[in-house]
C-alpha positions as CSV (number, residue, x, y, z in Angstrom):
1,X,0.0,0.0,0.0
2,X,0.7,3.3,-1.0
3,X,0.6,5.4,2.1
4,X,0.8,9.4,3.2
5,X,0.0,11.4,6.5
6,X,0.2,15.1,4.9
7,X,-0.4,17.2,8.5
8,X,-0.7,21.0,7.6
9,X,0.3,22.4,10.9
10,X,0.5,22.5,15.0
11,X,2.6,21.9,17.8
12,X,3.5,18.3,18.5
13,X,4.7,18.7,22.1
14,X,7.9,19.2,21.7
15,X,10.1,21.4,23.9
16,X,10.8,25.2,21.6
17,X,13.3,27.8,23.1
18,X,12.4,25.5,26.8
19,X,9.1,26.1,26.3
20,X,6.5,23.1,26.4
21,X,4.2,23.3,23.2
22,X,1.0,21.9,23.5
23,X,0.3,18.5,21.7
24,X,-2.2,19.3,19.0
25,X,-1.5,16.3,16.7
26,X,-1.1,13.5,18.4
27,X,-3.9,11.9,16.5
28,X,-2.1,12.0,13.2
29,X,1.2,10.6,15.4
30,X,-0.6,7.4,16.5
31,X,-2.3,7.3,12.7
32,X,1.1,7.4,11.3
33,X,1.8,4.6,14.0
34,X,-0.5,2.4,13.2
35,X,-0.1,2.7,9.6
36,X,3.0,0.2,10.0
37,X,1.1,-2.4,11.4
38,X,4.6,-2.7,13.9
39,X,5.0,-2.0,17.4
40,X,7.9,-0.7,17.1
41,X,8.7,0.6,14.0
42,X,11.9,2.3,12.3
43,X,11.4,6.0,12.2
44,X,13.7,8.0,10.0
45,X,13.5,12.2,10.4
46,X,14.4,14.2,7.8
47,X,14.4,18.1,8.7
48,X,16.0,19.1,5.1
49,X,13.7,22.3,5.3
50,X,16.4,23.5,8.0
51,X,19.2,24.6,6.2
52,X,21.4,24.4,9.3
53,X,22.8,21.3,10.9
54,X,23.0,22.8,14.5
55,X,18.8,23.3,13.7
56,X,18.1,20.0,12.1
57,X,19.9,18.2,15.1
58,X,17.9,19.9,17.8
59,X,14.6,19.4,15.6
60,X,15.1,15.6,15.6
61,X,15.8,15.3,19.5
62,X,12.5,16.9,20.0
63,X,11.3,14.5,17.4
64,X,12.8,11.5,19.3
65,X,11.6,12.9,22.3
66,X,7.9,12.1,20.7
67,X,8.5,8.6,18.7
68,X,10.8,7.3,20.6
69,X,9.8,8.1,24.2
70,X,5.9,7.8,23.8
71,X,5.7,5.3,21.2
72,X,8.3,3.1,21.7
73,X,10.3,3.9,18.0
74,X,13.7,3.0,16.7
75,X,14.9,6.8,15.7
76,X,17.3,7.4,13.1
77,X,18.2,10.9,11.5
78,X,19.2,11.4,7.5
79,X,21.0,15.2,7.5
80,X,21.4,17.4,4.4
81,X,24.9,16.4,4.9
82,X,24.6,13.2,4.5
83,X,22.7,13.6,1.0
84,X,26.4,13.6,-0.1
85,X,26.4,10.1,0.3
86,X,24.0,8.4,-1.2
87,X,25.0,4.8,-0.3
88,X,23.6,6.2,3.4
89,X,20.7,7.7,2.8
90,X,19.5,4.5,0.7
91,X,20.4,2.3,3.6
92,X,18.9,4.8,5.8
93,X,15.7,4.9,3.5
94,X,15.5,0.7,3.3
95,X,15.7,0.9,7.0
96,X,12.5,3.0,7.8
97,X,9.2,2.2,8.0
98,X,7.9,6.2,8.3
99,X,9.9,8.4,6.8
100,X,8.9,12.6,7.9
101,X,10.2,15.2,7.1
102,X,9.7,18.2,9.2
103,X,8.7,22.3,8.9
104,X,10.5,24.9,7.3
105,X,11.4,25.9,3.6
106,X,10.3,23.9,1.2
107,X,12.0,25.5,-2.3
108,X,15.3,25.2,-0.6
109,X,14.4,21.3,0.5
110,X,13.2,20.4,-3.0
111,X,16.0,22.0,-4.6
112,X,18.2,20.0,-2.2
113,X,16.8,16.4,-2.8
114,X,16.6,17.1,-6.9
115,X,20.2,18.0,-7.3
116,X,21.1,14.7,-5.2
117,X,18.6,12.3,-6.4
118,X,17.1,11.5,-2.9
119,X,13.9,12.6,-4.6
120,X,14.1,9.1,-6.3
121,X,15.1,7.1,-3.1
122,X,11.5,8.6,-1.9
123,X,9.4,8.0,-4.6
124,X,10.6,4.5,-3.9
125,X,10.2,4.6,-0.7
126,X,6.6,5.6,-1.2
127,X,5.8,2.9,-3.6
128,X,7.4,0.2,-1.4
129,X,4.7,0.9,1.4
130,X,6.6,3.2,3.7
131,X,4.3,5.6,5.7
132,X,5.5,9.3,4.1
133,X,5.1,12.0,6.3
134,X,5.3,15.5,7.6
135,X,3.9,18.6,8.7
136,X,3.8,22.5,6.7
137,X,6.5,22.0,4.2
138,X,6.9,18.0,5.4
139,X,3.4,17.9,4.0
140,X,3.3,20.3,1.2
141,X,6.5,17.7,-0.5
142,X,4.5,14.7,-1.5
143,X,1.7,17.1,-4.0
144,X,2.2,18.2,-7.3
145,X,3.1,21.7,-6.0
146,X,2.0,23.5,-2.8
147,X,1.7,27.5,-1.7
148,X,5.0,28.4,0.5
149,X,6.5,30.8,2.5
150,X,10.0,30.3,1.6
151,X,10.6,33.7,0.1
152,X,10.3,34.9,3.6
153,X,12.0,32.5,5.2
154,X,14.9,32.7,3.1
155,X,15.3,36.6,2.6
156,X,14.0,37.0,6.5
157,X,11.2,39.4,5.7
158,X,7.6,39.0,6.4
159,X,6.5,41.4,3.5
160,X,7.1,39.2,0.6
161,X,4.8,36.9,-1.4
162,X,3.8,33.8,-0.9
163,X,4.8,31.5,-3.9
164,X,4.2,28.2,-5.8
165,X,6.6,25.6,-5.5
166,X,6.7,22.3,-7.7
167,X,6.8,19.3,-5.6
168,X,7.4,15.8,-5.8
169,X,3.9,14.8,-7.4
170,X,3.0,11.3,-5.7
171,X,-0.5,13.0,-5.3
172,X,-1.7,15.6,-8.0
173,X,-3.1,19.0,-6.8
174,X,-1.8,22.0,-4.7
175,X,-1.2,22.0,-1.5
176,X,-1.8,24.8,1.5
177,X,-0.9,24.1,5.0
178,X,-1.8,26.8,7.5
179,X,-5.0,27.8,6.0
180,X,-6.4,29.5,9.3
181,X,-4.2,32.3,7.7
182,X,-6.6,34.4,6.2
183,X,-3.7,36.2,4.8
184,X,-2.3,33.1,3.6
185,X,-5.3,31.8,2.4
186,X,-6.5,34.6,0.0
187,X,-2.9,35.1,-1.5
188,X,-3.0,30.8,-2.4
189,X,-6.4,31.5,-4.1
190,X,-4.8,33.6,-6.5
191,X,-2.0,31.5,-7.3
192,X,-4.1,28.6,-7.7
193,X,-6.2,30.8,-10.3
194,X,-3.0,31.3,-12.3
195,X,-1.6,27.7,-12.1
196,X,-5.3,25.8,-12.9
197,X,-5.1,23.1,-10.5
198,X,-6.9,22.1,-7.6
199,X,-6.2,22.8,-4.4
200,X,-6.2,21.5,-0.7
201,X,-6.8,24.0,1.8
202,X,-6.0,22.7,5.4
203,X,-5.7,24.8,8.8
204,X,-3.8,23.5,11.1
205,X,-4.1,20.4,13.3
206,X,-5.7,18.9,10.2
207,X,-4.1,16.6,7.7
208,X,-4.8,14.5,4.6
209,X,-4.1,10.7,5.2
210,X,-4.2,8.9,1.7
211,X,-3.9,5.1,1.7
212,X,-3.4,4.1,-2.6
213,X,-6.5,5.5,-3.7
214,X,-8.7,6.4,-1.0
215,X,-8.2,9.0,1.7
216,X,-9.8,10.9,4.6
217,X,-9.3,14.2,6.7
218,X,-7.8,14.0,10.1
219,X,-9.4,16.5,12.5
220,X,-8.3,17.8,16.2
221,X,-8.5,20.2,18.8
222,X,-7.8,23.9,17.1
223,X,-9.1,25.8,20.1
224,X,-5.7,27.3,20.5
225,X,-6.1,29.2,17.2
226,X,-9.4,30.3,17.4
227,X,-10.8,28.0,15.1
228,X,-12.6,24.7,14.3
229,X,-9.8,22.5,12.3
230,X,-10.8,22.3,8.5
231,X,-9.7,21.0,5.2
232,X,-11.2,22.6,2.0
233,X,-11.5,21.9,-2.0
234,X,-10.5,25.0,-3.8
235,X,-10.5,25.3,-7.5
236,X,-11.6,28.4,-9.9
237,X,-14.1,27.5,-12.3
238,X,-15.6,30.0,-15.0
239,X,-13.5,32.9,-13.5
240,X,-15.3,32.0,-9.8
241,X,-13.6,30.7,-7.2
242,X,-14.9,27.3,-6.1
243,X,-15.1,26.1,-2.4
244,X,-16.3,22.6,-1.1
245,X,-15.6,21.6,2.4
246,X,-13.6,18.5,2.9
247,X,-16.0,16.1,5.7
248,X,-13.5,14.7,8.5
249,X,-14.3,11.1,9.0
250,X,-13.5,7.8,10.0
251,X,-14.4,6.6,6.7
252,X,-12.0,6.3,4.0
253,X,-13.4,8.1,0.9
254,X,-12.7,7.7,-2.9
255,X,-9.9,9.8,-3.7
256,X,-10.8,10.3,-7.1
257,X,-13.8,12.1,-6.2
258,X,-11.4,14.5,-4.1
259,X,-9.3,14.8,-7.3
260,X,-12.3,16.3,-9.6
261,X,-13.5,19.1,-10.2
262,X,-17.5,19.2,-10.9
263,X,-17.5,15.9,-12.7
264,X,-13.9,16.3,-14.4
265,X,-11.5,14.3,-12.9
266,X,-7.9,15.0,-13.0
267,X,-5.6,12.3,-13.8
268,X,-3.1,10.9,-11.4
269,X,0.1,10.4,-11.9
């Protein structure tokens, strides 16, 4: 089985800057769990949106902290370093059963695994059965393309546009994590008007689980932002923007009928 837990945002409980975060996704953690069918399963963290070692280091303990401490995983850690070898991150990659990547800039991520080929190691990953993974741009990776922040990130300044950024297409369709932004919200609309596809719209502590060709939406508790936790359908249609709330449920649903819009369907890849 084909399998992906695509989490658009919140805190997972790990300790930031000694502070305590909240555990807002613990659902999609146990999800992504069970998903191996193993008690303890081989966790490999990837935080390749951190350009910094120091930072992708200290994202992984917290990481460990989580899977290893509370559910009882064997953690590894693949660095943007060792990319440079790519006789370790395939071992690495055989080795795990979930493979998640973590939050930060996603342009600077994809550009990374292109230019060393570990997009391939994950697309075989993915087809082998591993559980694929991650939250914001550990989320947005797996679509066709996704809306990003990574302008800002990388220039450090607030004021600049959102942008598109192509992904590594296992599921067609754009991505949006964070979509309790209004701001970020509106500015995805447009660029999903320009680029013609459709697009997935999730606040945080929400996220897309797709198992081969059915999927659901993952709900919890988004009190902490003011919000009820949602995942939208957003395409443009004869110049109108088109809307269709996405039902959470325990149900797995027909992805194909998430893939269309009106009665065209999109063609996966």
């Amino acid at each position: 089985m084909r399998k992906i837990v695509a989490i658009a945002g919140g805190h997972n409980g790990r300790l930031k800057d000694g502070v305590r975060m909240p555990y807002e996704i613990a659902l999609m953690d146990q999800e992504i769990i069970r998903l191996t069918e193993k008690q303890n399963p081989h966790f490999l963290f990837l935080a390749h949106s951190q350009k910094e070692l120091e930072v992708q280091t200290g994202y992984f303990n917290g990481m460990k902290e989580i899977y290893e401490g509370q559910y009882h995983c064997d953690c590894r850690m693949l660095t943007s370093e060792d990319l440079k070898d790519m006789g370790k991150a395939k071992s690495y990659v055989d080795w795990a059963d979930i493979i998640y990547e973590g939050g930060g800039d996603t342009m600077s991520m994809m550009s990374l695994w292109r230019s060393t080929g570990f997009d391939a190691l994950l697309k075989g990953a993915w087809e082998s059965g591993k559980v694929m993974c991650g939250v914001s741009a550990g989320a947005n990776c797996w679509f066709e393309a996704c809306s990003t922040d990574s302008l800002r990130i990388q220039k450090n300044d607030p004021t600049l546009p959102l942008t598109s950024c192509d992904c590594l297409g296992f599921i067609p369709g754009f991505f949006v994590p964070h979509s309790n932004d209004p701001g970020r919200m509106e500015s995805s609309k447009e660029i999903l008007k320009e680029n013609g596809m459709i697009g997935f719209f999730l606040s945080n502590c929400s996220a897309l689980e797709i198992v081969d060709d059915k999927y659901r939406l993952l709900v919890t508790d988004a009190s902490n932002y003011g919000i009820e936790a949602f995942g939208l359908k957003v395409y443009w249609q004869d110049g109108k923007c088109i809307e269709k709330p996405i039902s959470a449920s325990l149900e797995f649903q027909s992805l194909d009928e998430l893939l269309s819009m009106s009665d065209e369907k999109i063609k996966k890849i």
